[in-house]
SERO-4910 file (N, C-alpha, C, O; in steps of 0.05 Angstrom, whole numbers):
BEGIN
 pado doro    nc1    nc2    nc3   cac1   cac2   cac3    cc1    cc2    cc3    oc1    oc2    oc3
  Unk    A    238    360   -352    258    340   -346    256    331   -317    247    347   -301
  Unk    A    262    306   -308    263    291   -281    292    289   -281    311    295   -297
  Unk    A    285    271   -242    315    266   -236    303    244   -228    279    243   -224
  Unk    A    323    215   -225    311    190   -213    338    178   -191    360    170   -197
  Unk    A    326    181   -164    354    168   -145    342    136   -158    321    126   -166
  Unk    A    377    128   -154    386    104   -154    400     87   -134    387     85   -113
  Unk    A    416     79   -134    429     56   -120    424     63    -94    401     64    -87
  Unk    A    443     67    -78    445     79    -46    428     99    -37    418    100    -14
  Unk    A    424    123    -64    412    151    -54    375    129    -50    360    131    -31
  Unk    A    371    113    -73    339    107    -69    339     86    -43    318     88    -32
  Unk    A    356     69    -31    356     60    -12    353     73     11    340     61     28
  Unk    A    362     96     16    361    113     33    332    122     39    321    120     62
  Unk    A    317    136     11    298    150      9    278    125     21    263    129     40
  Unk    A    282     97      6    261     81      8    256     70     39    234     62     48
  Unk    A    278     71     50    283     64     73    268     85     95    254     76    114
  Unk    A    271    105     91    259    120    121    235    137    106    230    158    116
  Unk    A    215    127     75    196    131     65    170    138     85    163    119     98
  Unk    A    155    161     90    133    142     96    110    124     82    104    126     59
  Unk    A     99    105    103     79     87     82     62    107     64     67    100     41
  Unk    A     48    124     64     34    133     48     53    149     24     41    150      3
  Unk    A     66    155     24     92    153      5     98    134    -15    105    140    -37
  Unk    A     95    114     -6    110     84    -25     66     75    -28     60     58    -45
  Unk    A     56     81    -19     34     68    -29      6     70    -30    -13     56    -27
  Unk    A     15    104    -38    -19    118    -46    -20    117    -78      1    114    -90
  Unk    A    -44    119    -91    -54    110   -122    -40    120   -136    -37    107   -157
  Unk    A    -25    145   -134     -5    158   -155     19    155   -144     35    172   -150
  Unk    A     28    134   -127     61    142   -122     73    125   -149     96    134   -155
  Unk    A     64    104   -166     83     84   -181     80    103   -205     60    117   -209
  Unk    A    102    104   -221    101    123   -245    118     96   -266    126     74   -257
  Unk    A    120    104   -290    142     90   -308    153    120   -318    138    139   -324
  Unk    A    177    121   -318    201    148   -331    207    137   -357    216    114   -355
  Unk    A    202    151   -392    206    149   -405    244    153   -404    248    172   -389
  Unk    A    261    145   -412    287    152   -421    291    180   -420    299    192   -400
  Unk    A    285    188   -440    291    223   -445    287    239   -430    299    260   -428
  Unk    A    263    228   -412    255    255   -390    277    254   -368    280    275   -355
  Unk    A    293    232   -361    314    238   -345    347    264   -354    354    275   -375
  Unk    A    356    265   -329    376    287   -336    388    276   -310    377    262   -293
  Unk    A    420    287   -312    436    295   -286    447    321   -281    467    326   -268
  Unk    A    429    343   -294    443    367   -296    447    373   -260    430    365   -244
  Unk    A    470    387   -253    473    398   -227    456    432   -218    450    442   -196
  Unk    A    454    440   -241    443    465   -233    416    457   -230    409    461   -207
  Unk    A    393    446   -247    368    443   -242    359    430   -222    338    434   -211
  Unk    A    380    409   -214    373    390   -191    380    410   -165    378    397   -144
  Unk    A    387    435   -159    388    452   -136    352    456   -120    346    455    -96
  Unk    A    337    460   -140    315    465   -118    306    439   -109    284    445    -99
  Unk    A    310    419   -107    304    398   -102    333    386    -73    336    365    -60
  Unk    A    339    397    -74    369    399    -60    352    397    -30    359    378    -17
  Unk    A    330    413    -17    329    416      7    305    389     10    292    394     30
  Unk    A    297    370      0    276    356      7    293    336     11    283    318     25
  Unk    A    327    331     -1    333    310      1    355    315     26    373    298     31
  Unk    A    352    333     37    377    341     55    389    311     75    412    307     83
  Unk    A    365    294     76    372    269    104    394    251     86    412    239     98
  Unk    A    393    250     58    409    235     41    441    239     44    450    260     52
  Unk    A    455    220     37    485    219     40    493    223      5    488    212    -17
  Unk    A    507    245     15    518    262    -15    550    246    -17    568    239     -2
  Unk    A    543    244    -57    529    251    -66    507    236    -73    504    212    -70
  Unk    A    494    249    -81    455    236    -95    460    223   -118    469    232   -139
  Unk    A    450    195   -112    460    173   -130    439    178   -162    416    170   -158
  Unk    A    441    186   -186    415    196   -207    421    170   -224    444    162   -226
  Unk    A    404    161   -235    397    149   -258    388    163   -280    368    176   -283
  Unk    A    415    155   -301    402    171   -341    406    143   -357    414    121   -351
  Unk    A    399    153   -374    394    137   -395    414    144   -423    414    128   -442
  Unk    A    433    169   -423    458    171   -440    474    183   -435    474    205   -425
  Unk    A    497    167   -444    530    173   -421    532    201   -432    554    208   -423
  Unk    A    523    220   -446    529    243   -450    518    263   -426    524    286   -420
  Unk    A    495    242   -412    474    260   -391    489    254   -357    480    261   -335
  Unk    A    512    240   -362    534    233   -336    546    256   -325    553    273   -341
  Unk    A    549    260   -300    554    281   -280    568    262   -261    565    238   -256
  Unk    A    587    284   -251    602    268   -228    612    290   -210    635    293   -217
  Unk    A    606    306   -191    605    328   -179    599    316   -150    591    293   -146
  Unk    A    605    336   -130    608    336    -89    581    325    -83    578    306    -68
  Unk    A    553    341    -99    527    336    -98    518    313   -111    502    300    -98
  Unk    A    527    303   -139    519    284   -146    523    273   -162    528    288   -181
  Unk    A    526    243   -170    540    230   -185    519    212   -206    500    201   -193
  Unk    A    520    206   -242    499    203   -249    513    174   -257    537    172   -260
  Unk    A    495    154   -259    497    130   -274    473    119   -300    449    119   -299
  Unk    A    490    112   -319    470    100   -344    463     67   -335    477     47   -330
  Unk    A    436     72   -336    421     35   -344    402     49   -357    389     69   -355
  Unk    A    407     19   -381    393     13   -405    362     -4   -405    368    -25   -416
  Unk    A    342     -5   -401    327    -24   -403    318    -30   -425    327    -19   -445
  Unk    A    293    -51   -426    294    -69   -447    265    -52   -465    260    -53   -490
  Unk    A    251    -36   -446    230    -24   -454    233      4   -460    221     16   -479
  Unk    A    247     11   -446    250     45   -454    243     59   -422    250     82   -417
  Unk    A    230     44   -404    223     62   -385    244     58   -361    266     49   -365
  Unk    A    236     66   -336    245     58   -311    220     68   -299    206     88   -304
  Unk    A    216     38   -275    205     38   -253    206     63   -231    228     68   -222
  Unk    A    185     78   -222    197     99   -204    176    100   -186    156     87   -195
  Unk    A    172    113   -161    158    129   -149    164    167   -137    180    183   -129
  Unk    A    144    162   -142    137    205   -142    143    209   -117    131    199    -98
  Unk    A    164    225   -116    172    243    -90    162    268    -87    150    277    -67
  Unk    A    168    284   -114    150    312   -111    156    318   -144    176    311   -158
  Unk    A    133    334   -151    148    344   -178    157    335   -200    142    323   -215
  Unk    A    190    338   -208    200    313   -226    214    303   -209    236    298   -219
  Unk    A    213    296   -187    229    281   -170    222    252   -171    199    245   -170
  Unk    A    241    235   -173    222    207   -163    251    181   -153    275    185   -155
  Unk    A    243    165   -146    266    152   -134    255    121   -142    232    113   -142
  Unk    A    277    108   -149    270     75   -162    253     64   -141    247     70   -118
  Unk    A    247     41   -162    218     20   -146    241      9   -125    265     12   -127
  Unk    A    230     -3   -106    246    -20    -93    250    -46   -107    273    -53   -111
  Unk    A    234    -59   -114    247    -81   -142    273    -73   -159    295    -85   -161
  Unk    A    262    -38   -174    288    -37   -191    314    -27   -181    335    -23   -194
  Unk    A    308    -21   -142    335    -12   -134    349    -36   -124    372    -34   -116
  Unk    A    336    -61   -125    353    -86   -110    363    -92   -131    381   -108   -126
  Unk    A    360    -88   -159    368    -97   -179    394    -71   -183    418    -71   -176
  Unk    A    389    -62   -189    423    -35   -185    434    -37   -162    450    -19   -160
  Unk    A    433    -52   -142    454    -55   -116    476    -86   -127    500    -88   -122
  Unk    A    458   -104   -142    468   -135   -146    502   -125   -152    522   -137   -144
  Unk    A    501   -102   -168    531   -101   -177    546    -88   -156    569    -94   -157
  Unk    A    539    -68   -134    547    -68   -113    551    -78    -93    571    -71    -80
  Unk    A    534    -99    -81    540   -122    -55    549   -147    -60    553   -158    -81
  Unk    A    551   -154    -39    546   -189    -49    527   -195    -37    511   -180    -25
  Unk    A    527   -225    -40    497   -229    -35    483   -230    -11    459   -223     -8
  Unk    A    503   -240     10    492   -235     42    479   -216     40    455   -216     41
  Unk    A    499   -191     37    477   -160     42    459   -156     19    452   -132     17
  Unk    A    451   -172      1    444   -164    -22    410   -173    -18    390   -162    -26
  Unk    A    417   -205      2    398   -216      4    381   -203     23    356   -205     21
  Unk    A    395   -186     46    380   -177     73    372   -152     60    348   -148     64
  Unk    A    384   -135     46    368   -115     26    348   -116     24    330   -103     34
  Unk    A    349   -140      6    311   -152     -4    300   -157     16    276   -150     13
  Unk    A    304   -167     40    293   -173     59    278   -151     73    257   -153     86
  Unk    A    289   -133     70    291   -100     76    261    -89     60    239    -89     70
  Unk    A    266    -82     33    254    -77     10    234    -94     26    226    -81     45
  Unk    A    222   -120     23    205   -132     18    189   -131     49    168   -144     55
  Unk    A    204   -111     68    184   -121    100    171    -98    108    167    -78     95
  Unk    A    166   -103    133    147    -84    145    163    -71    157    167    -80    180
  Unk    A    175    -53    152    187    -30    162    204    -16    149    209    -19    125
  Unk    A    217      6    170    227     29    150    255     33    172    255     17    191
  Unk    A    271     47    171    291     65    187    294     86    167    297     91    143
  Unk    A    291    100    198    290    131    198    316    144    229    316    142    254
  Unk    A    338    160    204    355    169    235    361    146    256    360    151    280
  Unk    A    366    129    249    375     98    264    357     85    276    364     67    291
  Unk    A    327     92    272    304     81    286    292     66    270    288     74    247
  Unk    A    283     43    277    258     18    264    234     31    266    227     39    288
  Unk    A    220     33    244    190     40    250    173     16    231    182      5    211
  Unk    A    147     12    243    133     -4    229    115     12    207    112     36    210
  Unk    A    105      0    187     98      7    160     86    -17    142     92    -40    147
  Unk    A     74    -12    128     53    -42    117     78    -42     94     89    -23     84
  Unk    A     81    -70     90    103    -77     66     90    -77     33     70    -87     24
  Unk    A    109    -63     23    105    -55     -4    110    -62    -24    100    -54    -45
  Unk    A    135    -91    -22    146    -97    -37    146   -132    -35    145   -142    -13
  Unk    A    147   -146    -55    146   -182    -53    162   -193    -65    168   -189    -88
  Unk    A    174   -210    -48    199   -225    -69    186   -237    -96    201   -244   -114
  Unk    A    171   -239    -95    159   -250   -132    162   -221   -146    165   -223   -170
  Unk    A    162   -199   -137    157   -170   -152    191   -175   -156    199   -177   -179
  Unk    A    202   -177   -144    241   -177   -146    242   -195   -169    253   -182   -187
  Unk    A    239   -209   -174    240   -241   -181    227   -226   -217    239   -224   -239
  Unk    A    201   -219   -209    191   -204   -244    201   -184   -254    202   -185   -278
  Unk    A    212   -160   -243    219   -141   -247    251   -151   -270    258   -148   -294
  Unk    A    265   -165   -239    290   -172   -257    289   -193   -279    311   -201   -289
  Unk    A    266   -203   -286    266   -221   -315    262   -198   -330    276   -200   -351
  Unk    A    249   -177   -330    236   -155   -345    261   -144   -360    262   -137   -384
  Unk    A    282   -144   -338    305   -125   -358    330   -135   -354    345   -127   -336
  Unk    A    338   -157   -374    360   -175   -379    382   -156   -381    401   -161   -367
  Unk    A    383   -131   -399    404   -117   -400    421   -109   -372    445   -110   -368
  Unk    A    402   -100   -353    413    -89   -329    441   -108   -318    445   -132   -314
  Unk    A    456    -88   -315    490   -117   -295    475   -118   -274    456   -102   -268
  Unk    A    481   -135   -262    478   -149   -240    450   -169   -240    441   -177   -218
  Unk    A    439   -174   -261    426   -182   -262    418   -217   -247    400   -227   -234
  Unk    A    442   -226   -259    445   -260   -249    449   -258   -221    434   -272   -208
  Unk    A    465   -243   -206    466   -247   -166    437   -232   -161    425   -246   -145
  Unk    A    423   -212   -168    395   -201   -163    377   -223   -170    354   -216   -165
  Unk    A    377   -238   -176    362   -261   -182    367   -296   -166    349   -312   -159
  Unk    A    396   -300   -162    394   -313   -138    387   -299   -117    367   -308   -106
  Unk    A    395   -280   -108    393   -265    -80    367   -270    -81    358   -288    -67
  Unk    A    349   -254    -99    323   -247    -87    302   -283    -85    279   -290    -78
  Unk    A    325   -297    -96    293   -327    -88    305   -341    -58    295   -361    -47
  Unk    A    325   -328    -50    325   -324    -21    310   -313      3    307   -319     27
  Unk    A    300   -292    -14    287   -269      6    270   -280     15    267   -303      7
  Unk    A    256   -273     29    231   -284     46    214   -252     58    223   -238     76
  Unk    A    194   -248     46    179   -219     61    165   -222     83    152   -241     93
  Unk    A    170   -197     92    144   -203    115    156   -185    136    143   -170    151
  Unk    A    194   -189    135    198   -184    163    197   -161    175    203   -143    160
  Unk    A    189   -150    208    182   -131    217    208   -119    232    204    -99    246
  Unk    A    234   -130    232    255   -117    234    283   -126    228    284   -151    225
  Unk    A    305   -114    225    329   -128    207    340   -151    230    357   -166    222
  Unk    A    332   -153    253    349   -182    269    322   -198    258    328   -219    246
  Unk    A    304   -195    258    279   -209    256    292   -227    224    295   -252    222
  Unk    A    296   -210    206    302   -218    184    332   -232    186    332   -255    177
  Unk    A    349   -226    192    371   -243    203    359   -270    218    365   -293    209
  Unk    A    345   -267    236    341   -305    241    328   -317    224    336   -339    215
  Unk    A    309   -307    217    298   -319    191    310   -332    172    301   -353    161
  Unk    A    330   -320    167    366   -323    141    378   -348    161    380   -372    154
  Unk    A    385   -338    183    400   -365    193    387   -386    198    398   -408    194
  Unk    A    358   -383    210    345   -407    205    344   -432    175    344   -456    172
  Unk    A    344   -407    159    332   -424    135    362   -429    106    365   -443     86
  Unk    A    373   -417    116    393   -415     92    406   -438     96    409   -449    118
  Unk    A    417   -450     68    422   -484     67    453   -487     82    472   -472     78
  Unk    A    453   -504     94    472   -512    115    500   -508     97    519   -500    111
  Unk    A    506   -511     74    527   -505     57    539   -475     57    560   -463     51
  Unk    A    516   -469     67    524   -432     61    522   -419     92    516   -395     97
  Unk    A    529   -443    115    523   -425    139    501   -424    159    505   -420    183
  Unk    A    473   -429    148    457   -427    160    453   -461    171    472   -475    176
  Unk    A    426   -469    175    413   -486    185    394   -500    171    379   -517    182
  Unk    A    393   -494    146    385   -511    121    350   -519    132    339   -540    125
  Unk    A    334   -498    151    309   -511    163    286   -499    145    291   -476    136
  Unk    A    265   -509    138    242   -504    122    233   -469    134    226   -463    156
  Unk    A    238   -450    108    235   -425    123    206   -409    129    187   -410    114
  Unk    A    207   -397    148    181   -395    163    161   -375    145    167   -372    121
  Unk    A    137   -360    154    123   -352    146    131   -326    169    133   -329    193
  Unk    A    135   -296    154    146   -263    166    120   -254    173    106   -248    155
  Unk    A    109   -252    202     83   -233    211     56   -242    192     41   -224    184
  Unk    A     51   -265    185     32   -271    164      3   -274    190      6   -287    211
  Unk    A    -18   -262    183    -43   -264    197    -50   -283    200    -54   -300    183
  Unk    A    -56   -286    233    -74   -308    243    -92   -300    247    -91   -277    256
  Unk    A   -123   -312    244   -154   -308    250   -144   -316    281   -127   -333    288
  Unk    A   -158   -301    297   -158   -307    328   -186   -320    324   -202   -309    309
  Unk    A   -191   -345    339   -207   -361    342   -215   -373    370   -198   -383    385
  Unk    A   -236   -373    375   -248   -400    400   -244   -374    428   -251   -350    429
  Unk    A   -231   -390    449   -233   -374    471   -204   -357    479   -195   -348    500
  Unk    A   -195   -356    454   -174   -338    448   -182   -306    439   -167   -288    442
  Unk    A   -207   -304    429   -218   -284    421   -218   -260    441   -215   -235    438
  Unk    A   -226   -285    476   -225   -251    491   -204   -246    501   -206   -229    519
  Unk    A   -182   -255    496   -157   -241    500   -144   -225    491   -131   -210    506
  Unk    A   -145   -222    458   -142   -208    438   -162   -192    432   -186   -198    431
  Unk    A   -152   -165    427   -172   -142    421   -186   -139    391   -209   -131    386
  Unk    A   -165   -149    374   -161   -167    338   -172   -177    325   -163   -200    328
  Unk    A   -186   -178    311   -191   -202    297   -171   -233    284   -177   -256    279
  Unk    A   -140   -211    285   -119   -223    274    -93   -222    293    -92   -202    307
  Unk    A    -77   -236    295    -56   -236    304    -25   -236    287    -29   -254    270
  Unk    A      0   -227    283     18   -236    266     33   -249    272     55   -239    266
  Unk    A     37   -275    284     67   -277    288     90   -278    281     92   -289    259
  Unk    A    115   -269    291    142   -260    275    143   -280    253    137   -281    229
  Unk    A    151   -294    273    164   -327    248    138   -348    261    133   -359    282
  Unk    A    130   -345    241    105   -381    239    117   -407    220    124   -401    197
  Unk    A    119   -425    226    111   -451    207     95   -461    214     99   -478    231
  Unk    A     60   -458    201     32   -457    199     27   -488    208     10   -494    225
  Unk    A     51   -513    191     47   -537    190     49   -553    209     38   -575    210
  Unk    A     69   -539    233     75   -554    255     66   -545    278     71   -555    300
  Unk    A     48   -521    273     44   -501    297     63   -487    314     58   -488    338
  Unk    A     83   -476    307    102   -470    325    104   -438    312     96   -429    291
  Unk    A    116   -426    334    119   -399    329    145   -386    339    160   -400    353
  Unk    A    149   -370    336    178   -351    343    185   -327    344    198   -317    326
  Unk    A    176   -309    373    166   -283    376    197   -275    381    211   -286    398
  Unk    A    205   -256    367    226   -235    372    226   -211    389    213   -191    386
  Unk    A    244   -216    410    233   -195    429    265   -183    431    285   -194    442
  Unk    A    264   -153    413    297   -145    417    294   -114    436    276    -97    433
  Unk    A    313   -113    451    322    -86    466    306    -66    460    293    -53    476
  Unk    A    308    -63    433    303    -25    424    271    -23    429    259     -3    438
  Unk    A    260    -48    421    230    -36    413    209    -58    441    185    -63    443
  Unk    A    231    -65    455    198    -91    482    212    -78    507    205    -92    525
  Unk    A    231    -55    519    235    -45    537    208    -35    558    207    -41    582
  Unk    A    189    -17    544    171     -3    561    146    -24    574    134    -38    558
  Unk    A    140    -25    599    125    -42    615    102    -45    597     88    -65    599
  Unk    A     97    -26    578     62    -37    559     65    -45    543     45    -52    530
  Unk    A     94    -51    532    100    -69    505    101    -93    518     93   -114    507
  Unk    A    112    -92    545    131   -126    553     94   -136    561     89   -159    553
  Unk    A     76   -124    573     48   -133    567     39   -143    550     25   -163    550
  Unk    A     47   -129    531     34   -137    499     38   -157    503     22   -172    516
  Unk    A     72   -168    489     81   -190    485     77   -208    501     84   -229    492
  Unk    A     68   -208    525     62   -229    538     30   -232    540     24   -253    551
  Unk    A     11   -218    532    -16   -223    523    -11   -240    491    -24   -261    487
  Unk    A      6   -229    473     10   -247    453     18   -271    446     13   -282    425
  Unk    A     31   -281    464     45   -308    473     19   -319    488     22   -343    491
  Unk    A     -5   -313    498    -23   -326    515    -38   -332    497    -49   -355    498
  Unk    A    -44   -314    475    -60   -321    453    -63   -344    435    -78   -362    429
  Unk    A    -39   -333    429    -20   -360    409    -17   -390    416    -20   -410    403
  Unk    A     -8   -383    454     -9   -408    466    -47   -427    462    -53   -450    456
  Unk    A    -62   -408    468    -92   -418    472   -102   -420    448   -127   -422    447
  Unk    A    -90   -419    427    -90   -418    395    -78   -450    387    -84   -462    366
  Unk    A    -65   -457    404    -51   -484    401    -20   -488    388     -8   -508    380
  Unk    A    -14   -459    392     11   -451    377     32   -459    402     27   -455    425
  Unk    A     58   -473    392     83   -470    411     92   -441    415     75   -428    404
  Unk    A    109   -424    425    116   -405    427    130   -405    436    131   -412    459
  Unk    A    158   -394    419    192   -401    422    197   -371    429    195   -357    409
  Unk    A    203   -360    446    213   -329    450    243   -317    451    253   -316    473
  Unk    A    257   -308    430    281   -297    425    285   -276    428    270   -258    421
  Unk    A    311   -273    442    318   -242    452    342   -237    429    350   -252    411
  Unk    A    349   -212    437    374   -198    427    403   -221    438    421   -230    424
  Unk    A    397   -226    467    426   -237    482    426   -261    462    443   -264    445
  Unk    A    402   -282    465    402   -302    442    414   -303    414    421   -324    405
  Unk    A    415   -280    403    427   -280    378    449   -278    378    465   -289    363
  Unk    A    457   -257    402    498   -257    410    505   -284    415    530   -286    419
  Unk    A    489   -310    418    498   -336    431    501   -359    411    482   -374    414
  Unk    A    516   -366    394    521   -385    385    506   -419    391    494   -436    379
  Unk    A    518   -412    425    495   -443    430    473   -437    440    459   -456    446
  Unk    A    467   -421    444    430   -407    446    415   -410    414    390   -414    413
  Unk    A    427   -409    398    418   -405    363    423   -433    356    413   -442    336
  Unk    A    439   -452    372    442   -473    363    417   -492    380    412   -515    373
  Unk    A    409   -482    396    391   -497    409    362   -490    406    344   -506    408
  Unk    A    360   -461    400    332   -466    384    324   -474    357    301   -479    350
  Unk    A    350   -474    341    344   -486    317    344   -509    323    330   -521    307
  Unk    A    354   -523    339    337   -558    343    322   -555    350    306   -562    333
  Unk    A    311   -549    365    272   -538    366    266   -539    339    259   -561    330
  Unk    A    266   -525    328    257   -519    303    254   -545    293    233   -558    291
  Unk    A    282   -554    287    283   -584    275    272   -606    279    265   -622    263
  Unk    A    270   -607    302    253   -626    316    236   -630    320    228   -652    330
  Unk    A    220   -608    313    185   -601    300    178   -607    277    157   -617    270
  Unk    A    197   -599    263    202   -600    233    197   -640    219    186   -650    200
  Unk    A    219   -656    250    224   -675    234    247   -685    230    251   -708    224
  Unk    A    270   -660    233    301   -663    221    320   -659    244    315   -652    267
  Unk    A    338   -663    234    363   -656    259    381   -630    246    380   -627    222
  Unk    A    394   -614    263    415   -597    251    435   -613    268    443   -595    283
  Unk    A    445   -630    273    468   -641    287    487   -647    270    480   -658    249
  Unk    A    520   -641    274    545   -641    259    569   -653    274    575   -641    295
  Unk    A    580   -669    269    609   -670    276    631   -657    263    654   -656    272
  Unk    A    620   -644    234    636   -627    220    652   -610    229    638   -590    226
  Unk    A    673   -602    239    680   -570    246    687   -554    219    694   -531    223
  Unk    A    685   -564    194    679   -537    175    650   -528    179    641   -505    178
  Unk    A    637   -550    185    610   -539    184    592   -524    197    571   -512    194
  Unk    A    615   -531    219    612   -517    252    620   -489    252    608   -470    262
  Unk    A    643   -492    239    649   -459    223    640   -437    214    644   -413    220
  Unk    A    626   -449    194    605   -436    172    591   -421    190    592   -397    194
  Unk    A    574   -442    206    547   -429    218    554   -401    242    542   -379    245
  Unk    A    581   -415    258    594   -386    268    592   -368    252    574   -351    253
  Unk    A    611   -369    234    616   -341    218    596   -328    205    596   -304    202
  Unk    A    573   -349    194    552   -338    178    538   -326    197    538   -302    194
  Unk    A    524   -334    217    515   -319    253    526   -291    246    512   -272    240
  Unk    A    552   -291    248    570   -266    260    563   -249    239    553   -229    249
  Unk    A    564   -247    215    551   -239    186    525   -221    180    522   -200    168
  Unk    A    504   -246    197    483   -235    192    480   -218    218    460   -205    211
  Unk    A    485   -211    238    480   -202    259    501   -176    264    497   -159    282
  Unk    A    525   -177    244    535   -151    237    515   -135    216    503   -116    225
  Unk    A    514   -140    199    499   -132    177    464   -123    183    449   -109    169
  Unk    A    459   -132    204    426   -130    214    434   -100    233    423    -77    234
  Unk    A    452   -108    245    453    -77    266    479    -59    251    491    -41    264
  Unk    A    485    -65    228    490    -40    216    492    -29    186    511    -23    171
  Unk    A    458    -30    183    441    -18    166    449     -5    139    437     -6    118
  Unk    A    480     13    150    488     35    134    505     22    116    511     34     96
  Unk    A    516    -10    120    520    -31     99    507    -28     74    519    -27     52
  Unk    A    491    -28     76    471    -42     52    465    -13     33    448    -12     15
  Unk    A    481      7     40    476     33     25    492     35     -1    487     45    -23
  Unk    A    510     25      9    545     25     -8    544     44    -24    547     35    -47
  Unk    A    541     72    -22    542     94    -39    559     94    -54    581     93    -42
  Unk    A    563     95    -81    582    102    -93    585     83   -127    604     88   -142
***
């Protein structure tokens, strides 16, 4: 018999995973139905691998007779359309949902703001671990969200896991990173800035007399739109403090520049600023072609509050867990 985390407990797991974890040749498994359980006594030796998890340990079964609700752990039934569930191998019979099939068991838990930055989550280059960002090659694609949940109509939440996720956008290399991205691009009705959304750390060939600057063959920039040449390097507190990173980033901006790229540079203070976010998204726009300009004050509203939203929700992570 197996155990399979779900909702919050696989968010957790998936979240401070390491990469070779989520994506060596045997981590993807399919769980027949039957082989799941929520028994509390069998799931004890398995008790100390999951110790970093917030109890209780969210399990996925497949019959309400196999439901548990105990201090350690609490079991939930989904039905799919095939018989299996999506998993990866933790140890043993251990395994914890795909990240596709855990954004799809959160839809009935969030809404969609956090539902969408989830995916955003799921789908980027990185992990948190113990309140820290680490980088990690991304595992997951919003088209994988997008197939997964046509796969299994039965699942609830199925219709908000399906808007949310043709929102998502992959790529991003940290949750404010993925927050501007959202406010950049999300349609002016809903808050954001309604601007053509960018391309998350996607490889540039370093070319011409850019080559001897860069050690690379490739470069990523945060936020690219390929079409206008413009770029948008995120430079936040936690991770460009030490004198050889603030190097980096400024060897990377030389690159990009001699690459023919614009290079828009955003801080942390920038995102606390309403008219700092309002003035690079006319940048944006104005590259683009378009205006974000309003005399609206509902509309003027929106984009406040939606700001305030995504920039709560980016620095505090433990949102998007919603155990229970």
């Amino acid at each position: 018999m197996s155990y399979l985390l779900g909702r919050g407990s696989a968010v957790e797991w998936l979240r401070q995973a390491r990469e070779a974890d989520l994506v060596s040749r045997d981590s993807r498994w399919t769980i027949p139905y039957p082989l799941l359980e929520g028994s509390r006594t069998r799931l004890e030796p398995y008790l100390p691998s999951l110790s970093s998890l917030t109890r209780p340990l969210q399990l996925i079964v497949w019959c309400r007779d196999d439901r548990r609700r105990t201090t350690i752990s609490q079991s939930h039934v989904i039905t799919t359309q095939d018989g299996y569930y999506p998993a990866i191998r933790i140890t043993d019979d251990l395994f914890s949902s795909t990240p596709e099939f855990t954004f799809l068991q959160m839809a009935s838990l969030l809404d969609e703001e956090h539902l969408v930055l989830l995916g955003m989550e799921l789908c980027g280059r990185y992990g948190i671990k113990a309140g820290n960002v680490f980088s990690r090659a991304q595992v997951c694609a919003p088209d994988m969200l997008v197939s997964l949940i046509e796969r299994m109509p039965r699942v609830r939440g199925r219709r908000p896991a399906r808007d949310a996720a043709r929102k998502v956008i992959g790529g991003a290399g940290s949750p404010m990173e993925a927050a501007l991205a959202l406010i950049l691009s999300t349609p002016r009705e809903l808050g954001g800035y309604g601007l053509v959304a960018p391309e998350l750390n996607h490889a540039l060939l370093v070319q011409g007399r850019a080559r001897d600057l860069w050690i690379s063959d490739y470069i990523t920039p945060d936020l690219l739109w390929e079409a206008i040449k413009l770029v948008i390097e995120y430079d936040s507190d936690l991770h460009h403090t030490a004198s050889s990173r603030i190097a980096n980033d400024a060897r990377r901006r030389d690159v990009l520049t001699e690459m023919g790229y614009r290079v828009i540079t955003v801080t942390t203070e920038h995102m606390r600023s309403f008219s700092e976010l309002e003035r690079i998204a006319d940048i944006v726009a104005c590259a683009l072609g378009t205006s974000i300009s309003t005399t609206d004050d509902t509309e003027l509203n929106r984009r406040v509050a939606y700001q305030a939203r995504m920039r709560r929700i980016a620095t505090h992570p433990e949102e998007l867990v919603a155990i229970g």
